[in-house]
MOPAC internal coordinates of N, CA, C and O (Angstrom, degrees):
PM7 1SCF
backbone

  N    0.0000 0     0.00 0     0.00 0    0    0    0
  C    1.4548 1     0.00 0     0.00 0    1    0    0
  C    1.5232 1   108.28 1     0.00 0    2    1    0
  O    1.2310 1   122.94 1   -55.89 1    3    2    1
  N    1.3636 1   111.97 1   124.11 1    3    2    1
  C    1.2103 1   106.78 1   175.47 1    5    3    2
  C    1.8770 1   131.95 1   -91.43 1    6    5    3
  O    1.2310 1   116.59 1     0.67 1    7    6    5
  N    0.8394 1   124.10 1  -179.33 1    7    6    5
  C    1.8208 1   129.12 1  -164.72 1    9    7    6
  C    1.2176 1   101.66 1   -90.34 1   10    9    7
  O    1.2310 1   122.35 1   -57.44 1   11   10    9
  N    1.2296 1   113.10 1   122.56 1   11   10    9
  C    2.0324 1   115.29 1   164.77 1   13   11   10
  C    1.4815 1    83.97 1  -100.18 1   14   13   11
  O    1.2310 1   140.51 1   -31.31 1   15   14   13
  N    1.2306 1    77.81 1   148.69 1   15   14   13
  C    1.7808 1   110.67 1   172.56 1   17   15   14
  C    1.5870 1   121.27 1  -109.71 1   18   17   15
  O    1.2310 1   104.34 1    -7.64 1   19   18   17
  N    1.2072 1   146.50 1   172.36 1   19   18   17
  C    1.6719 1   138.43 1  -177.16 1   21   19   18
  C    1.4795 1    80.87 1  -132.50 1   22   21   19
  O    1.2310 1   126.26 1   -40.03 1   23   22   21
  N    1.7518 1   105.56 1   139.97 1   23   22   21
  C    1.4143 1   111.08 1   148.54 1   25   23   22
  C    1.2120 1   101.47 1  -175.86 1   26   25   23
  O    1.2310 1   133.03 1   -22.77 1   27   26   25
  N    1.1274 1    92.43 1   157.23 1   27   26   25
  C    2.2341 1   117.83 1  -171.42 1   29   27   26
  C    0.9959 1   102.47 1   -87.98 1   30   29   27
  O    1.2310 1   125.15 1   -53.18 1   31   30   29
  N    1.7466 1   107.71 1   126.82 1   31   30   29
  C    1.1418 1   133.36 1   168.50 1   33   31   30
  C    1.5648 1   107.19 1   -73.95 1   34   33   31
  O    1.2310 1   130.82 1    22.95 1   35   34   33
  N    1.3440 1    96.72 1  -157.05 1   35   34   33
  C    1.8480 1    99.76 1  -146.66 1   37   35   34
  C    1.5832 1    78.72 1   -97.25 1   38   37   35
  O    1.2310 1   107.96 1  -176.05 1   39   38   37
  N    1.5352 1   140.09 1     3.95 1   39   38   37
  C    1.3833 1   122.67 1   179.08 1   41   39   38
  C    1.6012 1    86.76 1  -112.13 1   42   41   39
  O    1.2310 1   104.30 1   175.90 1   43   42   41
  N    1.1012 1   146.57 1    -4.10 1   43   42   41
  C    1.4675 1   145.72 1   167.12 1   45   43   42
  C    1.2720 1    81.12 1    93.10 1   46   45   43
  O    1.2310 1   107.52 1  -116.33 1   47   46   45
  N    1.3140 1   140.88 1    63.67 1   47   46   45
  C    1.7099 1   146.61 1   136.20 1   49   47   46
  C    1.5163 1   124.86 1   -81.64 1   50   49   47
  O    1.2310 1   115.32 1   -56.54 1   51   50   49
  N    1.2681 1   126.49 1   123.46 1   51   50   49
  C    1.4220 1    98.00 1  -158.94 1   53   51   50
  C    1.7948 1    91.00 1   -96.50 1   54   53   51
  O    1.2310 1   123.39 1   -29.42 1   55   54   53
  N    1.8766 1   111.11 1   150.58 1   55   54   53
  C    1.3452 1   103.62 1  -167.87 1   57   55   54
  C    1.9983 1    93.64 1  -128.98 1   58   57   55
  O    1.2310 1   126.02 1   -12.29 1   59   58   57
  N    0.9787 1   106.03 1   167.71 1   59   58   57
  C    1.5899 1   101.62 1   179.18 1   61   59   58
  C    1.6449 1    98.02 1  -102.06 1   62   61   59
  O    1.2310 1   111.95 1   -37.21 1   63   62   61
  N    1.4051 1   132.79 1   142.79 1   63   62   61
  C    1.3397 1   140.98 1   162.77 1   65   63   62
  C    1.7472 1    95.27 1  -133.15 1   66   65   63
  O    1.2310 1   132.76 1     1.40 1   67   66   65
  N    1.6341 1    92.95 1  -178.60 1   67   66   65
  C    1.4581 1   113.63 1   164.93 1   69   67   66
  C    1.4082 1   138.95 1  -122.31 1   70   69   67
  O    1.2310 1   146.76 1  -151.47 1   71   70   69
  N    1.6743 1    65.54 1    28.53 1   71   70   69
  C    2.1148 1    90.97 1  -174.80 1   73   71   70
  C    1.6835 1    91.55 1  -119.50 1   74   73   71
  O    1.2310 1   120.59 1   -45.58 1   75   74   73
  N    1.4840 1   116.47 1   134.42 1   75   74   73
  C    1.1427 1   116.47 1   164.40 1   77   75   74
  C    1.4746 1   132.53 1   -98.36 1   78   77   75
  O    1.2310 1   118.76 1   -50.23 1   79   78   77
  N    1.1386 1   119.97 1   129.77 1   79   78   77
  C    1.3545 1   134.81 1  -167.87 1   81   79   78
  C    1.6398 1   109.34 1   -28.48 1   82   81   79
  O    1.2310 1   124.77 1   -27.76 1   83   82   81
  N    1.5746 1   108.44 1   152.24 1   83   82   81
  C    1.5587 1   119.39 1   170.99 1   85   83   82
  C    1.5009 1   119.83 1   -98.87 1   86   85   83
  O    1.2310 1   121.86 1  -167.84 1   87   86   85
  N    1.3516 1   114.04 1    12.16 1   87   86   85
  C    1.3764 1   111.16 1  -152.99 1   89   87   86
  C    1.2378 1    98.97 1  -176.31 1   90   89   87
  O    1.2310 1   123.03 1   -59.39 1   91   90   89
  N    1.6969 1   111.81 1   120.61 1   91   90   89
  C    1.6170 1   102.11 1   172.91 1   93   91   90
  C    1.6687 1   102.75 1  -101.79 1   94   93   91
  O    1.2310 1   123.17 1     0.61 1   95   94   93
  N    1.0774 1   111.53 1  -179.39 1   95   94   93
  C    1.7040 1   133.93 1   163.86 1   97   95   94
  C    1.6000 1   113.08 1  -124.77 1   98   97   95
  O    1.2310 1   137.20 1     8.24 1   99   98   97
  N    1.3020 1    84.29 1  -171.76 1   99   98   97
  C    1.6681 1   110.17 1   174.71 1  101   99   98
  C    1.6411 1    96.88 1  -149.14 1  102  101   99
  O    1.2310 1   132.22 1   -67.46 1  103  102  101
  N    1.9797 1    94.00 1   112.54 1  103  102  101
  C    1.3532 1    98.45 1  -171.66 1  105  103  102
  C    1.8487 1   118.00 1   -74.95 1  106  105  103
  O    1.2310 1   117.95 1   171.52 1  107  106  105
  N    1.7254 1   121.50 1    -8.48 1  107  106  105
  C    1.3896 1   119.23 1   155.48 1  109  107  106
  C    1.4936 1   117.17 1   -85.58 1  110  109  107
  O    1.2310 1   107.00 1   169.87 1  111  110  109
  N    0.8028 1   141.80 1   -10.13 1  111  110  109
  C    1.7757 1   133.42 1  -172.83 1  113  111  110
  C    1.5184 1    97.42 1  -116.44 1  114  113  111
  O    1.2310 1   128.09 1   164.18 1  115  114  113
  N    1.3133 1   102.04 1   -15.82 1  115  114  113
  C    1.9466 1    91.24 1   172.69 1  117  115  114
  C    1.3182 1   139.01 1    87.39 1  118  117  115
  O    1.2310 1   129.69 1   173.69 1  119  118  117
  N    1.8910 1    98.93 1    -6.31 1  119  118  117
  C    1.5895 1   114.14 1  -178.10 1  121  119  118
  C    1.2430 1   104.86 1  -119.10 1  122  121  119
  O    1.2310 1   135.35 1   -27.21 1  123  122  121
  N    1.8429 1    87.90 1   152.79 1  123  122  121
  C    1.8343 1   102.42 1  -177.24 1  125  123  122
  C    1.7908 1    99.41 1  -119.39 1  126  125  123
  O    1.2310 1   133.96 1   -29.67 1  127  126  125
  N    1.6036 1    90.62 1   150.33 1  127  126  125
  C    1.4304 1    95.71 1  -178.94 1  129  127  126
  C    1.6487 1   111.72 1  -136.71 1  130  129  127
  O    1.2310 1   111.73 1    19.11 1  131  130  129
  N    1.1542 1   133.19 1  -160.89 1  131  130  129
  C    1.2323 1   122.57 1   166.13 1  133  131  130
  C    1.4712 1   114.90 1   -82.31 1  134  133  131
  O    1.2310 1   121.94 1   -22.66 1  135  134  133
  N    1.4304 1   113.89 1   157.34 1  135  134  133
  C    1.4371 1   118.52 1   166.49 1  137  135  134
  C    1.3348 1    99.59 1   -47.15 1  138  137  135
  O    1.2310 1   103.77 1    91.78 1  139  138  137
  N    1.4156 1   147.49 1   -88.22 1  139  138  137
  C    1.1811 1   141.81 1  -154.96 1  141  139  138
  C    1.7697 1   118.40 1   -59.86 1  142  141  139
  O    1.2310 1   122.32 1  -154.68 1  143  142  141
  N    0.8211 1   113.16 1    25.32 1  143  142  141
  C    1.3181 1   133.31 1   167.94 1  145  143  142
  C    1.2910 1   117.44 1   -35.92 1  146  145  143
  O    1.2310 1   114.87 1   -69.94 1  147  146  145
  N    1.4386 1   127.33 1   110.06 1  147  146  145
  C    1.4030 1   110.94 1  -174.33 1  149  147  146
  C    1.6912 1   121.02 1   -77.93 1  150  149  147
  O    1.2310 1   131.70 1   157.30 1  151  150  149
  N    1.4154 1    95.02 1   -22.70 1  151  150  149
  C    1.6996 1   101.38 1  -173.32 1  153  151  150
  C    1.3071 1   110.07 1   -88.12 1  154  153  151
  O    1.2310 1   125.51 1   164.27 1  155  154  153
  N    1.8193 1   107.02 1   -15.73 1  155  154  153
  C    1.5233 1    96.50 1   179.03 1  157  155  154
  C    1.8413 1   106.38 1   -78.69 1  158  157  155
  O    1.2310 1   123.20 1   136.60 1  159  158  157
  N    1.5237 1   111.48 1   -43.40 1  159  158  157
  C    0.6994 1   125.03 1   170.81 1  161  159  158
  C    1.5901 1   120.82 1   -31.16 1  162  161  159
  O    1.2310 1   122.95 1   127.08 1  163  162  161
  N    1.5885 1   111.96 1   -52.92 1  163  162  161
  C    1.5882 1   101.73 1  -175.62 1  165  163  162
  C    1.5359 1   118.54 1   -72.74 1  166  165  163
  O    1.2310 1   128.32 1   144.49 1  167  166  165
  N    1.7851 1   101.58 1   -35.51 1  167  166  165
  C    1.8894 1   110.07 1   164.81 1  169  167  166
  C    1.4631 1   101.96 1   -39.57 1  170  169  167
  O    1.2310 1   119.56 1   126.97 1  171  170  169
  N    1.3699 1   118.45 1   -53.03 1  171  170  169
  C    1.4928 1    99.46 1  -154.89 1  173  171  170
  C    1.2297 1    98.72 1   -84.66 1  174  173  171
  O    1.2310 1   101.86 1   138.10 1  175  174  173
  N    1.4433 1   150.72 1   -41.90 1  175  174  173
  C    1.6555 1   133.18 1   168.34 1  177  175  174
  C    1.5919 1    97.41 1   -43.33 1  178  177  175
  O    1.2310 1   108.09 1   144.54 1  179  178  177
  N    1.1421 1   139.85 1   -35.46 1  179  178  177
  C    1.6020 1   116.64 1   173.55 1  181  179  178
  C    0.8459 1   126.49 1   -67.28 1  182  181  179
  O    1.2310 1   112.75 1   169.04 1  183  182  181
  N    1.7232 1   131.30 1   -10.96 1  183  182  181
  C    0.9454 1   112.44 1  -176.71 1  185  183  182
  C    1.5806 1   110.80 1   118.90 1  186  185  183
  O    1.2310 1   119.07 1   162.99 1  187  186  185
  N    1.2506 1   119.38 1   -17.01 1  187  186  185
  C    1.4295 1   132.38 1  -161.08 1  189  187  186
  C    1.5153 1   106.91 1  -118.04 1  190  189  187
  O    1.2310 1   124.54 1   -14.69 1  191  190  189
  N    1.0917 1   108.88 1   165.31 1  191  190  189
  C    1.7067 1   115.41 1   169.50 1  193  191  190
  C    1.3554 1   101.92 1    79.79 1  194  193  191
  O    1.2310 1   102.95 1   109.51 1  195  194  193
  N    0.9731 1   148.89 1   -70.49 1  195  194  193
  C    1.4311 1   144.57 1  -159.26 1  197  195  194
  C    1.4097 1   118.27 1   -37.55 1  198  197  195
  O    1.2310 1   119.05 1   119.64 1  199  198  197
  N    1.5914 1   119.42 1   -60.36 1  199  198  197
  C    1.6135 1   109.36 1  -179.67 1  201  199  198
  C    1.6515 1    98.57 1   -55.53 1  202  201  199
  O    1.2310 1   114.64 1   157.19 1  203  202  201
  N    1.2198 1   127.76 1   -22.81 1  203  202  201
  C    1.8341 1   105.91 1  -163.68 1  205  203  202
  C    1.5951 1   102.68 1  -101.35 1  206  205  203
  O    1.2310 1   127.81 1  -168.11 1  207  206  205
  N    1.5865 1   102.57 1    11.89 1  207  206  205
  C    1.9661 1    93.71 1  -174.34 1  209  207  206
  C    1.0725 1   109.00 1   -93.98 1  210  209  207
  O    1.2310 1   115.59 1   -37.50 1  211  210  209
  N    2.2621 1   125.97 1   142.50 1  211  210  209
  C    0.9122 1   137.26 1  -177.35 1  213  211  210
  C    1.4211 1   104.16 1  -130.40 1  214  213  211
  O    1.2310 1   124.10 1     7.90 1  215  214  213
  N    0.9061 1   109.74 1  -172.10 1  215  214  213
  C    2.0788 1   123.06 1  -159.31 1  217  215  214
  C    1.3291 1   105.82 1  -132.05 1  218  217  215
  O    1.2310 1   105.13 1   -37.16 1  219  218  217
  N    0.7536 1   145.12 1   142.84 1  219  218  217
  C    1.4826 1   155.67 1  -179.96 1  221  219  218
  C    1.8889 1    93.99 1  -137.10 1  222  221  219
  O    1.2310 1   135.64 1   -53.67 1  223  222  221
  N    1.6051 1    87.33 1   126.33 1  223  222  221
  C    2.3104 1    97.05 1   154.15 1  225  223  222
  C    1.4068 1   105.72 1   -48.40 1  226  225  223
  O    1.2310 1   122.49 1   128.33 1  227  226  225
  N    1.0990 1   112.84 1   -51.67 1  227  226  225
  C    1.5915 1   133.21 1  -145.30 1  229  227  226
  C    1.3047 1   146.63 1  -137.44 1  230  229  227
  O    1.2310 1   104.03 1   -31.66 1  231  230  229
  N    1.1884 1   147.05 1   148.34 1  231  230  229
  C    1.5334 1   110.43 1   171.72 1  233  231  230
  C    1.2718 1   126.04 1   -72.55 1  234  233  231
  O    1.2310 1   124.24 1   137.23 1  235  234  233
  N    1.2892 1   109.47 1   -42.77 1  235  234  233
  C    1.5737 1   115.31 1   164.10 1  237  235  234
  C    1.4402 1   102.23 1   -15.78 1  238  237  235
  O    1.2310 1   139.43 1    87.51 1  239  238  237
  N    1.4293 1    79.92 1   -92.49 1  239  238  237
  C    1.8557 1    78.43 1  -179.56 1  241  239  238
  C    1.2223 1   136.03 1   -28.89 1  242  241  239
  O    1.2310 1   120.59 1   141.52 1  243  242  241
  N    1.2688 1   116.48 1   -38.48 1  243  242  241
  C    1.4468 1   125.90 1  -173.33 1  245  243  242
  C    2.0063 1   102.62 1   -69.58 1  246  245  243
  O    1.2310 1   133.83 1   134.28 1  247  246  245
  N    1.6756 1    90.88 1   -45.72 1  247  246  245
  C    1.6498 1    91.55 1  -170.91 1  249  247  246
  C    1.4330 1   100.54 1   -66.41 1  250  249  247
  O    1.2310 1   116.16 1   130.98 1  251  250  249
  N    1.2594 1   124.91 1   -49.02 1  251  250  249
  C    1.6605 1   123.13 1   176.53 1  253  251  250
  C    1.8119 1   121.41 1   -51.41 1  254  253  251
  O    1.2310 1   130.22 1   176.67 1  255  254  253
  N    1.0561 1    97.89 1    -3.33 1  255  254  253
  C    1.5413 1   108.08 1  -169.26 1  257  255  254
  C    1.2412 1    93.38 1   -99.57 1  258  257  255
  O    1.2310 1   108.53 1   171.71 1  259  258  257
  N    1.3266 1   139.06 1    -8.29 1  259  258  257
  C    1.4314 1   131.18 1  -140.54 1  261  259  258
  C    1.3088 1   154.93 1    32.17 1  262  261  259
  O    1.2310 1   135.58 1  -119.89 1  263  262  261
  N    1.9434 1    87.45 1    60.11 1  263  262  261
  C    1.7342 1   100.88 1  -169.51 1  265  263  262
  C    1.3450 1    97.70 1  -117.87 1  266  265  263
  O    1.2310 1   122.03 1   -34.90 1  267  266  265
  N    1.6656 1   113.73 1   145.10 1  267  266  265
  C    1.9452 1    95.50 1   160.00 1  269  267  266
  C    1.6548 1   117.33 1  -109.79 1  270  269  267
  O    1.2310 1   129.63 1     6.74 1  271  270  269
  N    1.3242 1    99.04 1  -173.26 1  271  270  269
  C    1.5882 1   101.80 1  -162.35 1  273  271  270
  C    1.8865 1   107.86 1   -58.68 1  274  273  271
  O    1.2310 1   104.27 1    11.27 1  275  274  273
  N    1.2430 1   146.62 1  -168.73 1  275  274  273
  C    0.9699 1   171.09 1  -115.90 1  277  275  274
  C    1.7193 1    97.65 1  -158.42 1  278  277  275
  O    1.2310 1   124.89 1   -67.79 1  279  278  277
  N    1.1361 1   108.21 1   112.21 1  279  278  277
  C    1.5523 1    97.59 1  -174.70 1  281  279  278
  C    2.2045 1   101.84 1   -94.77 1  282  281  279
  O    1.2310 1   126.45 1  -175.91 1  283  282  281
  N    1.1028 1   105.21 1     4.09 1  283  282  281
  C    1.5669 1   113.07 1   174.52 1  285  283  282
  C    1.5203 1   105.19 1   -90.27 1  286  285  283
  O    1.2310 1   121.87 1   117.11 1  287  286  285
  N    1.6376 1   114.02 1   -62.89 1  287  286  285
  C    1.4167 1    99.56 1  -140.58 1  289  287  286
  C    1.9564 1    90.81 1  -104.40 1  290  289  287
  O    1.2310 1   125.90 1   165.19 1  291  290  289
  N    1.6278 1   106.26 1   -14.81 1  291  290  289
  C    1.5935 1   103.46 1   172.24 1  293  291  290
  C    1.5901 1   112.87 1  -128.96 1  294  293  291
  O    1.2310 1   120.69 1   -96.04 1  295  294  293
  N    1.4771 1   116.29 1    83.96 1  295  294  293
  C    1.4271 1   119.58 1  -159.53 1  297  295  294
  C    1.5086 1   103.90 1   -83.56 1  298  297  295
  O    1.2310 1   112.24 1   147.91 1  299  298  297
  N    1.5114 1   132.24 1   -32.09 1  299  298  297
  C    1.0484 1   125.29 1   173.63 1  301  299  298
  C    1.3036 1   115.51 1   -61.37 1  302  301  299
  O    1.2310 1   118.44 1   136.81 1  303  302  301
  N    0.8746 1   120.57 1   -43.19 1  303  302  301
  C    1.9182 1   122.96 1   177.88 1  305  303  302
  C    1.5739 1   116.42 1   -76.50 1  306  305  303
  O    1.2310 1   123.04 1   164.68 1  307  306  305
  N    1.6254 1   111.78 1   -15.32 1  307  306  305
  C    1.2178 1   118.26 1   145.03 1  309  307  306
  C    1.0947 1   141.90 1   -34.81 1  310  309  307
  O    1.2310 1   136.13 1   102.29 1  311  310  309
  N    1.8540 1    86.38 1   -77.71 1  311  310  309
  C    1.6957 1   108.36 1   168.55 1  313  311  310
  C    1.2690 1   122.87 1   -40.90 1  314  313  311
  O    1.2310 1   131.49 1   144.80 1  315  314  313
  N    1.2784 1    95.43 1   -35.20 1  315  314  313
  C    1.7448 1   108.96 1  -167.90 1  317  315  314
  C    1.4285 1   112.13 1   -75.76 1  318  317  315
  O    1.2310 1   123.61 1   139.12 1  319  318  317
  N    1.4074 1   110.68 1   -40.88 1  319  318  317
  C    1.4472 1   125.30 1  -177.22 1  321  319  318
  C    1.5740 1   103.17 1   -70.63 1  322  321  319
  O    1.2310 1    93.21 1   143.85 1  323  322  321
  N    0.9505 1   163.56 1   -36.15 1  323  322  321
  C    1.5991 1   168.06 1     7.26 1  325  323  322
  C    1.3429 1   101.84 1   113.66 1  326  325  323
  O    1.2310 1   124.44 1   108.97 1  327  326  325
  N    1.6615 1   109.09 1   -71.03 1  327  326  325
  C    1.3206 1   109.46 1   177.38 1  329  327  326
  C    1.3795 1   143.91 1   -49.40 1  330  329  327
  O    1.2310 1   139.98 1   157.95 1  331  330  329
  N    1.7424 1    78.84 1   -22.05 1  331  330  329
  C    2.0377 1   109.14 1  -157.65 1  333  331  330
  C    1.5698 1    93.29 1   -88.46 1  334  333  331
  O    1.2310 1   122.06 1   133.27 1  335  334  333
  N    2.1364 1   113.66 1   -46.73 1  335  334  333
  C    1.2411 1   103.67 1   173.44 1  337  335  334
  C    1.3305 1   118.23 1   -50.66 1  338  337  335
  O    1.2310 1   113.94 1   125.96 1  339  338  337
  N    1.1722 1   129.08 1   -54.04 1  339  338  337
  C    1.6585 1   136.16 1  -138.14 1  341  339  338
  C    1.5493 1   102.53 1   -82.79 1  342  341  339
  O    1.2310 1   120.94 1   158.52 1  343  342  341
  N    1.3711 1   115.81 1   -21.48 1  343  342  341
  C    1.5893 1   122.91 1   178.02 1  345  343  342
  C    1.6377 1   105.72 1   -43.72 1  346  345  343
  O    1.2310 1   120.10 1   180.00 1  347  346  345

């Protein structure tokens, strides 16, 4: 038997596949970062983050969903995202 996976489509719908996501989020603050994430990583040994974490395929997706980058574990796409708001 194989593994379904959950992840938000580009309208933030969550859909079942059998491909697992490249990219998690945080479904209240709105940003996706990598699985190896160090800051997500320490929230969730606290105890935190988990009920609000979602999966994204992609970034696309993630940016179409209306999340922005991770200013810890992806700072260039941060910066970038930051820059683009504040214009």
């Amino acid at each position: 038997m194989s593994r379904t996976y959950i992840l938000l489509d580009s309208r933030g719908r969550p859909h079942r596949t059998r491909t697992p996501g490249t990219l998690g989020g945080h479904r209240r603050l709105r940003l996706y970062g990598r699985l190896d994430c160090p800051s997500a990583a320490r929230a969730i040994a606290r105890g935190h983050y988990v009920r609000h974490r979602v999966f994204f395929a992609d970034e696309a997706t993630a940016i179409v969903a209306g999340y922005r980058p991770c200013a810890v574990c992806l700072p260039v796409r941060y910066a970038a995202w930051k820059e683009q708001v504040h214009r």
